[in-house]
N, C-alpha and C positions, 0 to 999 in steps of 0.2 A: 504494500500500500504506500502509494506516495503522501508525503504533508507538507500540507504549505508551513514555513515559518516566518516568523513576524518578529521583531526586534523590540524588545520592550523600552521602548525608545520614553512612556510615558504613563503615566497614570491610566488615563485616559486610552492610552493603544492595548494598557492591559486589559481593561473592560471592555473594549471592543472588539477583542479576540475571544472572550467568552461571550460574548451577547452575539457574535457573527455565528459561530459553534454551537451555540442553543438553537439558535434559529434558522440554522442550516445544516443540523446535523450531520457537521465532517467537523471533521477531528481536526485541530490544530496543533502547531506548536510554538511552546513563548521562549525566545532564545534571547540571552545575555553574555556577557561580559565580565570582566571584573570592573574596568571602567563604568558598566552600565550599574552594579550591584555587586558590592564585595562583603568580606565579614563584618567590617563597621560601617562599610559607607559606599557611594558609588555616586553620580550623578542623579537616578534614581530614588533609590534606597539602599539600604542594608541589606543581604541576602534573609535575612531573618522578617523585615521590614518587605519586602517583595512574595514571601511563602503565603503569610500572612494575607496579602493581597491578593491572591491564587485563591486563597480557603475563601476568604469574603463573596470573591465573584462567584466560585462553585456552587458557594449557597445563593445566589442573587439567582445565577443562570444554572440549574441541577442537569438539564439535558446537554449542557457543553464538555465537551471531551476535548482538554489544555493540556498538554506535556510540556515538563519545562527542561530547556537547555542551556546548560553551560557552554557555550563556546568560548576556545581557544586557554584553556588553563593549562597555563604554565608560564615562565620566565618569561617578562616581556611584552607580556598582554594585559597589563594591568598589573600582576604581582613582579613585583622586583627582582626574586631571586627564589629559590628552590624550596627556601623557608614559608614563606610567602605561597606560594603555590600550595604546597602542604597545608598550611593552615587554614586556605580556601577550601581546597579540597575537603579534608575533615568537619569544616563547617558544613558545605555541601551537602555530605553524607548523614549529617545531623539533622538536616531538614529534608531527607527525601528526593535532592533534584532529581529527575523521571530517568535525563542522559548526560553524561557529562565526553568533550570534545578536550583530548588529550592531545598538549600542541608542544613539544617541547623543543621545538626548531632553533627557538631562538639560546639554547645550550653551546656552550662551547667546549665539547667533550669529543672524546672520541666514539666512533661509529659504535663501539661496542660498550664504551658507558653509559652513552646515551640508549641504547637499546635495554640497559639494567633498568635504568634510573624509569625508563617508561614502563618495561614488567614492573618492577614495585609498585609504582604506584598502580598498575591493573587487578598486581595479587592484592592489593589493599584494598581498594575497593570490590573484589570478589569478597571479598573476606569480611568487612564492613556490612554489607548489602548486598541482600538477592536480588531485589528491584532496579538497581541503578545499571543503566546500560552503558557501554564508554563506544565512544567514537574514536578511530584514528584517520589522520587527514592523509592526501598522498604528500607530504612530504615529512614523513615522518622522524628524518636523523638529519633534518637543516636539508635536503636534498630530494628529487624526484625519489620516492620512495621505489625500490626493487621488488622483483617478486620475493626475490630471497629475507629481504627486509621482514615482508609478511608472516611466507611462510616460519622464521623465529620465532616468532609469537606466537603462530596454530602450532609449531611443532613442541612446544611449550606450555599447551593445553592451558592456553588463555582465552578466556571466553566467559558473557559473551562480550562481542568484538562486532561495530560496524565498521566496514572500510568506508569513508568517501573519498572519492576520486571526483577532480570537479572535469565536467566535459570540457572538450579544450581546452585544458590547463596549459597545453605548449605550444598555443597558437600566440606569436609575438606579431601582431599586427598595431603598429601606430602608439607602439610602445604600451600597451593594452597587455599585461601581465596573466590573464585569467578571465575565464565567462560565468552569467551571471543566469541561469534559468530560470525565469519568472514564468507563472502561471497569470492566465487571462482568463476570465470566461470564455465559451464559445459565441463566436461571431455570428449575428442574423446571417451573414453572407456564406457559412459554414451548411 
């Protein structure tokens, strides 16, 4: 099943995702940041301060179906250093986020510590929680991630595990780094 995701860019775009979901029965997802919602603070709120706001709408709108997403946790994205990531992380895990997007790109280790430092944190959160799913992005060690990259992981019996790969990721046109697929409704002209 495919899901749209939505950036919780606000107050307001949170209840609009559960009042859009109530009233159109598909399933969404509410995806952040640590810039957007961290352990104490974000531009938003507080992860704690945003769960919170999750439960309110649930009860406002009870036929909406919200998954909420971590994107990009790790060094760099909002947490400073590997500390920092960790302490998100484990907050995280405190309040339930639904998936969490493991990015540890912006590391300066080698190909095979950085491959530990990502198992840990996978075995931690298997181990933490049945319900939290983890994402890894294609570029998983600072680099277009390998098949062999992956398979470490499955061979490692880590799981569970989504892969995203974004389409056209290595298409360099007009200095245009990566693609962006948006959904549209269907067109009268369709």
């Amino acid at each position: 099943m495919k899901l749209l995701s939505v950036h919780a860019v606000s107050r307001e775009a949170v209840e609009a995702v559960y009042r859009y979901s109530h009233t159109y029965h598909i399933p969404l997802i509410l995806s952040f940041d640590a810039l957007t919602c961290n352990v104490n603070s974000g531009y938003l709120c507080s992860t704690e301060e945003l769960m919170s706001l999750m439960r309110q709408n649930q009860s406002k709108y009870p036929d909406a179906k919200v998954f909420s997403y971590r994107k990009n946790l790790g060094p760099g994205f909002g947490n400073s250093d590997l500390t920092a990531t960790w302490k998100t992380l484990r907050n995280d895990l405190r309040f339930g986020i639904d998936c969490v997007h493991l990015n540890f790109t912006n590391l300066r280790l080698s190909r095979q510590e950085n491959v530990s430092k990502i198992s840990e944190a996978i075995r931690f959160i298997n181990k933490q929680s049945f319900s939290t799913q983890i994402e890894l992005g294609d570029r998983l060690l600072g680099h277009k991630a390998a098949i062999g990259d992956i398979e470490e992981f499955l061979r490692n019996d880590i799981s569970p595990l989504y892969l995203n790969f974004n389409t056209g990721s290595d298409v360099r046109e007009n200095y245009q780094y990566g693609t962006c697929l948006l959904y549209t409704s269907p067109s009268p002209r369709d």
